[in-house]
N, C-alpha and C positions, 0 to 999 in steps of 0.2 A: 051809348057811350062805351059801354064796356067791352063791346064788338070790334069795335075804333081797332086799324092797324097799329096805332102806338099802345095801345094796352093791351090787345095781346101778343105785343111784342115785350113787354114791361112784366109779363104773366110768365111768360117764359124763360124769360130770365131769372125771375124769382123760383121758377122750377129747377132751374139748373142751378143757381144757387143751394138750393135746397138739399138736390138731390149729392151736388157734390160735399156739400160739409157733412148728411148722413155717412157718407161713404168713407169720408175721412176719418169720422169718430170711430167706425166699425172697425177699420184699416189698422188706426191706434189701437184698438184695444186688442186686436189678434198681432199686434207686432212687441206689446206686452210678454203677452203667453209663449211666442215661437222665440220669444230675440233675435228676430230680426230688424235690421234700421225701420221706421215707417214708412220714411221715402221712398223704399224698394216697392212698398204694396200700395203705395198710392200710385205709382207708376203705373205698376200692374193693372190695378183697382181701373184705372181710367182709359187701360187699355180695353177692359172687358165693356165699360161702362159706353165708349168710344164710337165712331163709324166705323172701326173697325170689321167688331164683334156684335154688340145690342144693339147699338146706336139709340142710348137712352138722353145721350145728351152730347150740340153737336157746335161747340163755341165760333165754328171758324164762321160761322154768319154772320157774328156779332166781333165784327174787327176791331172797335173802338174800346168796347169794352174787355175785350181780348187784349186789348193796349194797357189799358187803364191798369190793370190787375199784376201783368206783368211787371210793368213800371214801378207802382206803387208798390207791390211786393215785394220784389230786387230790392227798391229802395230803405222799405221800414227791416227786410232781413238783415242789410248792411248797417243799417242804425243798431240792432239787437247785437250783431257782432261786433261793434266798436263798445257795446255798453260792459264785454265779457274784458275786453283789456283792463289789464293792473296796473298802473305807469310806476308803481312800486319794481314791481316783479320786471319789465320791460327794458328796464333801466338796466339790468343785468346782463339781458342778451340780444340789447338793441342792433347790435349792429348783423348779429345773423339775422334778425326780424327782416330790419331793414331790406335787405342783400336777399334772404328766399323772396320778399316781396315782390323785388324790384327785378334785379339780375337773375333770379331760377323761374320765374315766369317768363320771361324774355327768352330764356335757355328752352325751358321746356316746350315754348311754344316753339321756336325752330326747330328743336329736334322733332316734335311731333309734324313739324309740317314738313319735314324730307320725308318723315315714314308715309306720309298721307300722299306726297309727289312718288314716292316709289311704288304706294299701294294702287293709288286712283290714279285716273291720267284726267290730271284736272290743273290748271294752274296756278304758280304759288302764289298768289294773293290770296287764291282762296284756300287753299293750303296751311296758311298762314294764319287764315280769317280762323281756321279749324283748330289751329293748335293752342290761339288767340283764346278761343270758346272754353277749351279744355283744361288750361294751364293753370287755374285755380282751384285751391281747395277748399273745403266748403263748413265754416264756421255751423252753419241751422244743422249739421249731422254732426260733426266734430264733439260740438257742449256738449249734446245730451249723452254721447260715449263717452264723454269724460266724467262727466256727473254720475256716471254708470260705475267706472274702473278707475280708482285711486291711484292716479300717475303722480308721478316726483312732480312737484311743480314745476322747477324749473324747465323742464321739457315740456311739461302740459302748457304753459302757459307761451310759451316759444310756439309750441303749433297751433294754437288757439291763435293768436297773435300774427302768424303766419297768412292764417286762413281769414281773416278779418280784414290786411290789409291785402292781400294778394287776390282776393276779390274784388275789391276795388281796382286797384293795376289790372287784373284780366278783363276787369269794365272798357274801359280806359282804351286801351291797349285793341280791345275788339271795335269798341267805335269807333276808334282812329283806320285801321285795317278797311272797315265795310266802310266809312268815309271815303278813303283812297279807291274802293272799287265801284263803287256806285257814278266818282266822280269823274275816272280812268285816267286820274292823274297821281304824280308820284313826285314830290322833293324832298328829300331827305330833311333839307334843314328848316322847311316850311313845317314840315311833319316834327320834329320836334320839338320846334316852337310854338306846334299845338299843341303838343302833347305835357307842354312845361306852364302854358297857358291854364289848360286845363284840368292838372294837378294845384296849381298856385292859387286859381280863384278857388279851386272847391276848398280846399283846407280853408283859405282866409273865408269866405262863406259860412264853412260850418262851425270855425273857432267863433265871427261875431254872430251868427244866429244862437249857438251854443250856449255862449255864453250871457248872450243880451236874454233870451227867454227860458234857463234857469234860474236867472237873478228875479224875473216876475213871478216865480214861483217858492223864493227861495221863504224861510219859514219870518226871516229880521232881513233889514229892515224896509226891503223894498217892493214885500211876494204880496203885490195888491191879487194877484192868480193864483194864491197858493190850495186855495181850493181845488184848480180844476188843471194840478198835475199830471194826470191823462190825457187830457183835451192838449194841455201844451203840448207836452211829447210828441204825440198823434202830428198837430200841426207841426212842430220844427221839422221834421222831417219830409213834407210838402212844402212846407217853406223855403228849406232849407235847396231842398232839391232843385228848385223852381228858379232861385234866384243869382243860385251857379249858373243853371240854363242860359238864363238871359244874359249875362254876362260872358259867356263862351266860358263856363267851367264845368268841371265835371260834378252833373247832380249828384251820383253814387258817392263821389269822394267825401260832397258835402255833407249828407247824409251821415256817415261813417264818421267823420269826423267831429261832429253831432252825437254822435252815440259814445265816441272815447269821452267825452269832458260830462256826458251823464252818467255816465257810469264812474268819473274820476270825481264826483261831486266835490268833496273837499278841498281836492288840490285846487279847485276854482273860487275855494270860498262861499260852497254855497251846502246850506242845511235845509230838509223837510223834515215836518212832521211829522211822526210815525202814521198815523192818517193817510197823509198825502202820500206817503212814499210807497207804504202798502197797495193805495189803491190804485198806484199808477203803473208798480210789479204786477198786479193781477190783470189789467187793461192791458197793458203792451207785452205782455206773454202768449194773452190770449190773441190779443189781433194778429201776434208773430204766427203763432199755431194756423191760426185761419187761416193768414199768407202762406203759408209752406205746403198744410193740405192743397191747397188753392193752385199755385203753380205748378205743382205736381200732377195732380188728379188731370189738368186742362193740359200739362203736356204729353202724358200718357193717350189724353182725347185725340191727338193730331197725331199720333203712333200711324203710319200705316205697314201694315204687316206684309203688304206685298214688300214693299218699299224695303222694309228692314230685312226681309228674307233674302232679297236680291243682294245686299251690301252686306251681309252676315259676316260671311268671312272677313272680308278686307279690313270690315270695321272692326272686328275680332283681333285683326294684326296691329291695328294703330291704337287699338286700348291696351295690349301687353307691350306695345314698344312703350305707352305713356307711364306705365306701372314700373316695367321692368330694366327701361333705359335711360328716358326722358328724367323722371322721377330720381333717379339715383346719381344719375350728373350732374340735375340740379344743385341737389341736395351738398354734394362733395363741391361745387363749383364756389357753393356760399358760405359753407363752416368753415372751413379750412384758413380763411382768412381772418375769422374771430378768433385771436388765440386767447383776448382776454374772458373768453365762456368755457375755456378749457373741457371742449365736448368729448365724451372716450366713446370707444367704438359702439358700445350697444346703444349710446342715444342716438349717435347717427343714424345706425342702422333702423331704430325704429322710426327714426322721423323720416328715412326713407318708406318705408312700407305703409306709415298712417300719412293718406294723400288722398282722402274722399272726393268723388265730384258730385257737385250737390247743385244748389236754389240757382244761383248767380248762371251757371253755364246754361240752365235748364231752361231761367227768366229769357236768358241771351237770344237762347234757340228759339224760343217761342216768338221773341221780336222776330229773328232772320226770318221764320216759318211765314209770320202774317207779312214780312214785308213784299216775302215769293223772292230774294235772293235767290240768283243764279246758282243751282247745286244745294239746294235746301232740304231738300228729301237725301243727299246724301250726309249732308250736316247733322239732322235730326237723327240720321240711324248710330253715326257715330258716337252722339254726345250722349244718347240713349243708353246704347252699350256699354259708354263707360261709367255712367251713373250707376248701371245696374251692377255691374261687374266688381266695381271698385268698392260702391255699397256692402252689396253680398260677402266677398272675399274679405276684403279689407275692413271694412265697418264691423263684419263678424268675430271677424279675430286679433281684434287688437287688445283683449284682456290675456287671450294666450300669448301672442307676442312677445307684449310688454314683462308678463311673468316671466319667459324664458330669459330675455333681456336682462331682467332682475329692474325692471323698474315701476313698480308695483310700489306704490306709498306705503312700507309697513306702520307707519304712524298713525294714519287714518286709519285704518283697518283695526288696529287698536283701540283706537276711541270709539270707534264702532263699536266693537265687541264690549266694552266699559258700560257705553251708553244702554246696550242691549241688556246687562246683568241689571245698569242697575233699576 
């Protein structure tokens, strides 16, 4: 029995399971020591680990489960990022939230995909589908440099908040695109009535999943679950995902939307027990950790180095037009119009420069990758590039930045020092 083609294909998988969460752990703790983002060396990590280079482990065999991982990881990262919003803090600078969300993904993604029709000679849908991929930024890198470097909040919480919904919209936004090319049809106002479709159901999905199984968990008078606050979580977010799906909504919105009303607990009406609430922080941290390693480690595995040597440059051109042009006309396209956040130059400026590409584009590629989309090898080397680039560069130096900027929390840093004496 143990011979059986299903079990040593079940063995295998557990090997590559195995060998990928070693790799991740090692990845984390020398991204510790160097400060560097982790994301950069799991990338790396899986490029060495890859058919590249070792070829210690080789996922594109196992397509379903290459599905699986993808899916569910995008989906429980976007649940983790809606759990960081404050609808306190949000309320203040809703409407540039809104507007970078909405209109500076829309923005970014055009401008990236003229630079991508002037770099590549490929056409704009798929151009499109590329800037679609790229145009978000990425909440699973964002936290933990925040958590890192004591930003004003009101700017922390604007990019945070930025990166939370605008991963959704680049979701959204890219399914709709490879929809339109897979199907080689095009209507404008069919396409946005998908696109309003499947915004509308995901929020209403993930407000009543959201809110209907917090209340089974919640501590009075109705959490008959309030024991198994992990297990819920865990499930709302397949649930949640799933029943967008079937309804032609969007599972990521769902998800996401899910994560805003757990992480807003109260404003819903709902209380855990310090028990439950602990042990459901320690579970969906950890399963986040695992997704991130996870996605990473398996897109760096489908890296091919011929591939990205060949596309080097161009890709090289369309990730500083997405930093150095895209990114800044977004940014001026959407604040400008909130004059009730009263934004002065140096916030601008920084929230031009912190614009990470992280899980969501990465999740994205590895779907286009397994689906064998038309121009996929040059997808992957671009979205590579700019993960790498934007991580390194930008993920590195946003504590200098922000100091130069002068938006360094001196308050925190105080309490710090307080807490340290005493």
């Amino acid at each position: 029995m143990e011979s059986s083609i299903q079990t040593i294909a079940s063995n295998t998988l557990l090997i590559i399971f195995a060998v990928v969460a070693l790799t991740g752990i090692v990845c984390s703790k020398i991204s510790e020591i160097i400060k560097i983002p982790d994301v950069v060396l799991f990338l790396i990590a899986g490029i060495f680990i890859g058919p590249s280079l070792f070829n210690f482990i080789d996922i594109s065999k196992y397509q379903v489960e290459n599905q699986l991982i993808l899916t569910f990881g995008s989906a429980f990262i976007l649940y983790l990022g809606g759990k960081e919003i404050s609808l306190k803090v949000l309320k203040d600078v809703k409407i540039t939230v809104v507007l970078l969300s909405t209109v500076g993904v829309v923005v970014s993604a055009f401008i990236v995909a003229q630079i991508v029709g002037l770099t590549f000679e490929v056409s704009f849908m798929t151009s499109l589908l590329i800037g679609s991929i790229v145009a978000s930024t990425d909440p699973a890198t964002l936290v933990p440099i925040f958590n890192q470097v004591k930003i004003k909040d009101k700017v922390k919480q604007t990019v945070i908040s930025e990166s939370a919904f605008n991963d959704a919209i680049g979701a959204i936004l890219t399914s709709a695109v490879l929809t339109i090319i897979l199907s080689g049809e095009f209507s404008l106002t069919e396409n946005i009535y998908q696109l309003v479709i499947m915004v509308g159901v995901g929020v209403g999905v993930g407000m009543a999943t959201g809110i209907l199984l917090l209340k089974l968990v919640n501590d009075q008078p109705y959490g008959i679950f309030k024991d198994f606050a992990p297990i819920i979580s865990i499930l709302s977010v397949i649930i949640s995902y799933q029943i967008a799906i079937k309804f032609g909504g969007s599972g990521y919105m769902a998800c996401f939307i899910v994560g805003i009303i757990t992480g807003n607990k109260k404003n819903f009406r709902v209380w855990l027990s310090q028990k439950s609430y602990d042990a459901d922080c320690y579970v969906v941290e950890t399963l986040g950790t695992i997704c991130r390693m996870t996605i990473f480690v398996i897109l760096g595995t489908q890296v091919d180095l011929v591939i990205l040597s060949k596309y080097l440059i161009p890709s090289l051109i369309v990730v500083l037009g997405l930093m150095f042009v895209a990114r800044p006309i977004s940014v001026l396209s959407c604040v400008l119009f909130d004059k009730k956040a009263k934004w002065n130059k140096n916030e601008i400026l920084f929230m031009m420069w912190v614009r990470e590409t992280g899980v969501i584009p990465a999740a994205l590629c590895g779907i286009i990758s397994a689906m064998k989309v038309p121009g996929y090898e040059m997808i992957s080397s671009i979205v590579f590039m700019s993960i790498l680039i934007t991580l390194i560069v930008q993920g590195s130096t946003t504590k200098l930045v922000a100091k130069k900027l002068g938006l360094l929390d001196e308050e925190a840093k105080e309490c710090k020092n307080i807490s340290v004496k005493i």
